[in-house]
C-alpha positions as CSV (number, residue, x, y, z in Angstrom):
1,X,-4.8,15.0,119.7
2,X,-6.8,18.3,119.7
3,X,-5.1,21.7,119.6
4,X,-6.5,25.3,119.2
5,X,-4.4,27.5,117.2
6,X,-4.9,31.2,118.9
7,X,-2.6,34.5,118.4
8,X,-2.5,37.5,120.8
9,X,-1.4,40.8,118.1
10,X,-0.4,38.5,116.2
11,X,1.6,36.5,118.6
12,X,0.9,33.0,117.5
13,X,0.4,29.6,119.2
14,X,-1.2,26.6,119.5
15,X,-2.9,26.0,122.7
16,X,-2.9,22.5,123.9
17,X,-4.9,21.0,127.0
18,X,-2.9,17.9,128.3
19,X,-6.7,16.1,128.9
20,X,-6.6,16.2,124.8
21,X,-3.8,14.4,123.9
22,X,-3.7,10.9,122.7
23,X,-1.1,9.6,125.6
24,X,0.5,11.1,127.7
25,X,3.8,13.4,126.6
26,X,7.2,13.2,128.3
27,X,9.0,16.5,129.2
28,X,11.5,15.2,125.7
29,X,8.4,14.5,123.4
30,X,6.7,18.0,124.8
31,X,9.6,20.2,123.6
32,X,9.9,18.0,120.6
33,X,6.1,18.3,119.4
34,X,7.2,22.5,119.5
35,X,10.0,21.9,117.6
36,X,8.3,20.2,115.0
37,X,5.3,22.0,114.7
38,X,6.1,25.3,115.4
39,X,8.5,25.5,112.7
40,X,8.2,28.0,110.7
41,X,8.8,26.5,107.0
42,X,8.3,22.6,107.9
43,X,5.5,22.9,110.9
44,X,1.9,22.8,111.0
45,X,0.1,25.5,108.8
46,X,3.0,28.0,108.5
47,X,4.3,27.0,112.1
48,X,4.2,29.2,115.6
49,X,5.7,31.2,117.9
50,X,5.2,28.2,120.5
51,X,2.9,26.3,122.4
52,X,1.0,26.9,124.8
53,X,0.3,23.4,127.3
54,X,-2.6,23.8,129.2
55,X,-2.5,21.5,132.6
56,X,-4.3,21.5,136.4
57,X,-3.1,24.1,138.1
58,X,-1.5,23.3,142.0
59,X,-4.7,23.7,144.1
60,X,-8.3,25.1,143.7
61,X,-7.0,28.8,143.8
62,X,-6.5,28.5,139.9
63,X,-8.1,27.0,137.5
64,X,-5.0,25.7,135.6
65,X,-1.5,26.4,134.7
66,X,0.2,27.2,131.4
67,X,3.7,26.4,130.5
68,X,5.2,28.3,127.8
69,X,7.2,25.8,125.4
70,X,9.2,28.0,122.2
71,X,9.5,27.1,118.9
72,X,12.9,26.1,119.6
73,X,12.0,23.8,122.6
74,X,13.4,25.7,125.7
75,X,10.5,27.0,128.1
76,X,9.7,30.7,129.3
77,X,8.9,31.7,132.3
78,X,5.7,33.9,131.0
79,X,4.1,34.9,127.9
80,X,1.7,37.9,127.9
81,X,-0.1,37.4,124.7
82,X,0.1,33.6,125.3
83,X,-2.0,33.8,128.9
84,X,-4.4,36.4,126.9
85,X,-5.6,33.3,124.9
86,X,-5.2,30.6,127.3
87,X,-7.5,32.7,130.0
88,X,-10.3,32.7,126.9
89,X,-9.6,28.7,126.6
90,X,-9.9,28.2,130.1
91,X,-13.1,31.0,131.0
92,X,-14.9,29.0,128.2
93,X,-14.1,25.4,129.7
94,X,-15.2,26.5,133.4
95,X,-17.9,29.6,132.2
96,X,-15.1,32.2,134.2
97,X,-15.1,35.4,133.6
98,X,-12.3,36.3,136.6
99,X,-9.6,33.9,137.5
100,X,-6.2,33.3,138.2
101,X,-4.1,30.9,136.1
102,X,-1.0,29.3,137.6
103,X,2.4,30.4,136.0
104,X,5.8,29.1,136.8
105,X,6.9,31.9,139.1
106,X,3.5,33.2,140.2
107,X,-0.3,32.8,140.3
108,X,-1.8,36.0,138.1
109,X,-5.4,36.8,137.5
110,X,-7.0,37.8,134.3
111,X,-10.7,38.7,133.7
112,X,-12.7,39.5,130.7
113,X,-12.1,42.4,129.4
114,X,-14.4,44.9,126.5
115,X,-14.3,43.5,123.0
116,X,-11.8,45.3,121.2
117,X,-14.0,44.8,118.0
118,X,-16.9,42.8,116.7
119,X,-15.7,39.2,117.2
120,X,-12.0,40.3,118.6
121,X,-12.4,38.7,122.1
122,X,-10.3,40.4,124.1
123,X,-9.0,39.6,127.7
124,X,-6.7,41.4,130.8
125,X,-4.0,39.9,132.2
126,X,-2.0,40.7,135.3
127,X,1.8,40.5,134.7
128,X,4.3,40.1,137.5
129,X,6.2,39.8,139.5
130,X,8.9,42.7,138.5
131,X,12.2,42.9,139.6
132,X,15.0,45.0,138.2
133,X,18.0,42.9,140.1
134,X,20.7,41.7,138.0
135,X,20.1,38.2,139.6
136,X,16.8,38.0,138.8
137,X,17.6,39.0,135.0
138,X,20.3,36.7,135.4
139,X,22.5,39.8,134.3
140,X,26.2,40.2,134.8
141,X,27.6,43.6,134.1
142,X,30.7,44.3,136.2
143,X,29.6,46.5,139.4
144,X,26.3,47.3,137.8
145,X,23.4,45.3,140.7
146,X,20.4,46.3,138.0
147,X,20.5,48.7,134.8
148,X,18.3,51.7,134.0
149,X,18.5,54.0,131.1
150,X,22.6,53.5,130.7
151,X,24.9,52.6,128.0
152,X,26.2,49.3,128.0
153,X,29.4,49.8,125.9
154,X,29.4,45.5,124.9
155,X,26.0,46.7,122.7
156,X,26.4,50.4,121.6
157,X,27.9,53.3,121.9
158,X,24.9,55.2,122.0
159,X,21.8,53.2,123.1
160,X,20.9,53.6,126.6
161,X,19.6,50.4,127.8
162,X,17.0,49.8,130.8
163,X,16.8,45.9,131.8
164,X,13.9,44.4,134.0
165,X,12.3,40.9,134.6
166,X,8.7,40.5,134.5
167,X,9.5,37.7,135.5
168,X,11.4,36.8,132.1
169,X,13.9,39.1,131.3
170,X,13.9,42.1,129.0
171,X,16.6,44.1,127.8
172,X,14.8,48.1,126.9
173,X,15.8,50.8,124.4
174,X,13.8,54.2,123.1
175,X,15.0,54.9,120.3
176,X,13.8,56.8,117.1
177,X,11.8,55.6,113.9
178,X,15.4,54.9,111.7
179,X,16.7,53.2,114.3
180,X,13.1,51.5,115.5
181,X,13.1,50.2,111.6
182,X,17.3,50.0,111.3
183,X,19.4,46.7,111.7
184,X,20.9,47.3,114.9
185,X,18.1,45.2,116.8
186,X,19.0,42.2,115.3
187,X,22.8,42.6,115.6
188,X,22.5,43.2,119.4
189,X,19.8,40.8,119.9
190,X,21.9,38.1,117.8
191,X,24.6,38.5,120.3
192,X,22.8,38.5,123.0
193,X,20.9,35.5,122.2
194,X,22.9,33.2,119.6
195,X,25.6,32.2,120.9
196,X,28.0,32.7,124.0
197,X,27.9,36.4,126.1
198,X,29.2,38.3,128.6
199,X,26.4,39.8,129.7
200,X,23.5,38.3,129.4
201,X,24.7,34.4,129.4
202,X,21.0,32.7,129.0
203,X,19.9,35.0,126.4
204,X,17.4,37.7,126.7
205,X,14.4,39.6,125.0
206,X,15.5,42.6,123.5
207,X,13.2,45.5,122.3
208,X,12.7,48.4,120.7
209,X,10.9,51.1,121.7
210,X,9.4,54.4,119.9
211,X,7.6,56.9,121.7
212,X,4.7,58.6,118.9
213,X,3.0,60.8,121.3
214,X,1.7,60.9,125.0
215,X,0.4,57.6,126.3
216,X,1.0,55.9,122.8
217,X,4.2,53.8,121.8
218,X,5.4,51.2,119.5
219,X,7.2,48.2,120.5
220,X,9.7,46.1,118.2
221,X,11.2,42.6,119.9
222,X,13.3,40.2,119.3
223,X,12.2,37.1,121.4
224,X,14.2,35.1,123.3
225,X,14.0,31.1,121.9
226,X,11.9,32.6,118.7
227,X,13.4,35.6,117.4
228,X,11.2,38.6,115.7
229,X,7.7,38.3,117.1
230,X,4.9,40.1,115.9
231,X,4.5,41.1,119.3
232,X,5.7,40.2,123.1
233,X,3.0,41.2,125.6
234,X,5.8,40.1,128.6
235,X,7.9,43.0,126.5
236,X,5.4,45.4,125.7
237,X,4.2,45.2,129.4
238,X,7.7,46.1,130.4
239,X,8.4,48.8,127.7
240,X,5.4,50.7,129.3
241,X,6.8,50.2,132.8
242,X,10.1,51.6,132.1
243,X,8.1,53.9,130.0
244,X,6.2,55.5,132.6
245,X,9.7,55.6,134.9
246,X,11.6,57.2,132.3
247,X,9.2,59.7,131.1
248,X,7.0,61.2,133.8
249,X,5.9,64.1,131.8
250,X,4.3,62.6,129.6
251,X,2.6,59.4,131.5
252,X,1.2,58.3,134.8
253,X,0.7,55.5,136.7
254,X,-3.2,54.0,136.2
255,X,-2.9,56.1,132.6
256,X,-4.1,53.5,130.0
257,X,-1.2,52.9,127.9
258,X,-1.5,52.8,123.8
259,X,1.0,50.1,122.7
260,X,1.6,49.2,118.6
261,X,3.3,46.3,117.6
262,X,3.8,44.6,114.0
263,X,0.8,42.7,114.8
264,X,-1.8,45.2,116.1
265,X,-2.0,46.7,119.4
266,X,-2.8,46.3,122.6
267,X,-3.5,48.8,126.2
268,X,-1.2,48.8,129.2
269,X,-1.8,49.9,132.3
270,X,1.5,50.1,135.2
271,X,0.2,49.8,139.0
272,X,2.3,50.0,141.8
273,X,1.3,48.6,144.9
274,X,1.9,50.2,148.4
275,X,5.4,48.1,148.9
276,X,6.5,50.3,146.1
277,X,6.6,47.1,143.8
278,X,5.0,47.0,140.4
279,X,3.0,45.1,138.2
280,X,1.3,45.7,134.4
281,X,-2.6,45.1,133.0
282,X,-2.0,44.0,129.7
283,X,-5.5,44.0,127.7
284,X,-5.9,43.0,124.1
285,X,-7.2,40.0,121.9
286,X,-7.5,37.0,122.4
287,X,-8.4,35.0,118.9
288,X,-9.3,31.6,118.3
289,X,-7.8,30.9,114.8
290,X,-8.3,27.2,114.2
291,X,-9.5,23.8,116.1
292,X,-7.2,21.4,114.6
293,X,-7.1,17.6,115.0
294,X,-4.3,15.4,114.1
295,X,-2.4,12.3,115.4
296,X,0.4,12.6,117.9
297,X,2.4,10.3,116.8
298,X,2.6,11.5,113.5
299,X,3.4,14.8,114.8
300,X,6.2,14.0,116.6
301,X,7.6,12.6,113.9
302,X,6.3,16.2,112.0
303,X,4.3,14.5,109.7
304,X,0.8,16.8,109.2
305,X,-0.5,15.1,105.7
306,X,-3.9,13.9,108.0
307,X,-4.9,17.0,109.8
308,X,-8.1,18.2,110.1
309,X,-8.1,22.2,110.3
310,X,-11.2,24.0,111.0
311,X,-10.7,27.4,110.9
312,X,-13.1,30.2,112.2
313,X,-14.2,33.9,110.6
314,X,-12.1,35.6,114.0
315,X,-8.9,36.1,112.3
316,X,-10.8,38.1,109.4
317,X,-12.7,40.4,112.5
318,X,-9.4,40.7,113.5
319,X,-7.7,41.8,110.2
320,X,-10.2,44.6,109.9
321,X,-9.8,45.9,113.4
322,X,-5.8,46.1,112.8
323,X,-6.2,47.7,109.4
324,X,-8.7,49.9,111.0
325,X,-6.3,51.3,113.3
């Protein structure tokens, strides 16, 4: 079984084509593989954020489809960062360089975007759809059909909370650098997401958001099915949407978007199309990390004493472009 390991800011996976795999995997063995090897003390090489199963797309309009498995075996509907790597893995196999890959809720084109650095590959993905109905999010606040910049006594007495699904869903705060660095992230996000709630019954991405100056902001997330990330791209696509909405003044639509993350950064742009919906460009690397090799069955049982790892010199570019910024 072949795999690539790849990370988008630092948003880590390991990319694997179902033509690569020794048999083929059952939907239980799938999620299992991702529970064994993205773990992050017993998995492969440190573990991941998820995997990222590559497979033929439903007709010749794409040129495959991506599934999004979590470390902790349940599946998301979209990962920003994720397709960022998978549309470099799949422009490489078909010599593409503007495509659309197949999603679970929609078809969404990405395209080759300007190196971010020498050897940081970077790529531009489309992410939608967007909805801000409490159905969609899956969100149950008494008398309240979608929420936008209001305080949600069950979570704080101060934070003012925006939610929106893109299409997974995201739960939105600004907030300032104490409180960007302080422990009430976690607390909410562990309620939200450990364990029964109220409002937000299947869990829900939760982030953080600082504003450092006009066109530039930092996002902090706690994933849904992972916990801290490095970096969400579905999130930090949606910070800069609610972003722009909330904050007019100092952004516009089409503006290109600065967004830091613990893992780097990345450039955001929110569109809105003439049906008044919207939808995000989220640009940024795409890096190759490692080709690794290793038997399937031994990895479903998480034993990784007979892999081969090759890495590459990309996550070193990549290094230097962060700690250049």
């Amino acid at each position: 079984m072949k795999m690539i390991k790849v990370h988008g800011s630092g948003n880590d996976f390991f990319i694997l084509d179902e033509k690569q795999v020794d048999k083929k995997l059952s939907e239980e063995e799938l999620r299992g593989l991702s529970r064994q090897i993205c773990d992050r003390k017993t998995g492969l090489h440190g573990g991941s954020d998820g995997i990222l199963y590559v497979t033929s797309g439903h007709d010749n309009s794409v040129v495959g489809k991506m599934r999004v498995i979590n470390a902790d075996g349940s599946e998301a509907s979209m990962c920003g960062n994720g397709i960022r790597t998978v549309a470099r893995y799949l422009s490489e196999q078909n010599n593409l360089t503007d495509f659309k890959i197949e999603t679970m809720y929609a078809d969404l084109e990405v395209k080759k975007a300007k190196d971010f650095a020498p050897n940081v590959t970077a790529f531009d993905a489309e992410i939608s759809p967007v909805s801000f109905a409490a159905s969609d999010l899956k969100m149950h606040i008494v008398g309240k059909e979608r929420l936008f910049n209001e305080i949600v006594p069950e979570l704080s007495k101060t934070l003012k909370f925006s939610a929106v699904a893109v299409p997974n869903p995201h739960l939105i705060t600004f907030v300032n650098h104490e409180e960007l660095l302080g422990p009430e992230l976690e607390r909410i996000a562990a309620y939200l997401n450990n364990g029964k709630n109220p409002v937000f019954p299947d869990g829900v991405n939760v982030s953080f958001v600082e504003v450092f100056a006009d066109n530039n902001i930092f996002v902090r997330t706690f994933e849904r099915g992972v916990g801290f990330t490095n970096a969400c791209g579905t999130a930090m696509s949606a910070s800069s949407l609610i972003y722009s909405l909330l904050y007019p003044a100092h952004t516009s639509l089409e503006d290109l978007i600065t967004v830091h993350n613990p893992g780097g950064m990345v450039n955001t742009k929110v569109h809105q199309r003439e049906d008044g919906s919207y939808w995000m460009s989220l640009i940024g690397n795409a890096t190759f990390v490692a080709e690794v090799e290793l038997s399937q069955e031994q990895a479903l049982r998480g034993d990784f004493t007979a892999v081969k790892w090759s890495a590459t010199t990309e996550q070193t570019a990549y290094e230097d472009f962060v700690g250049s910024l």
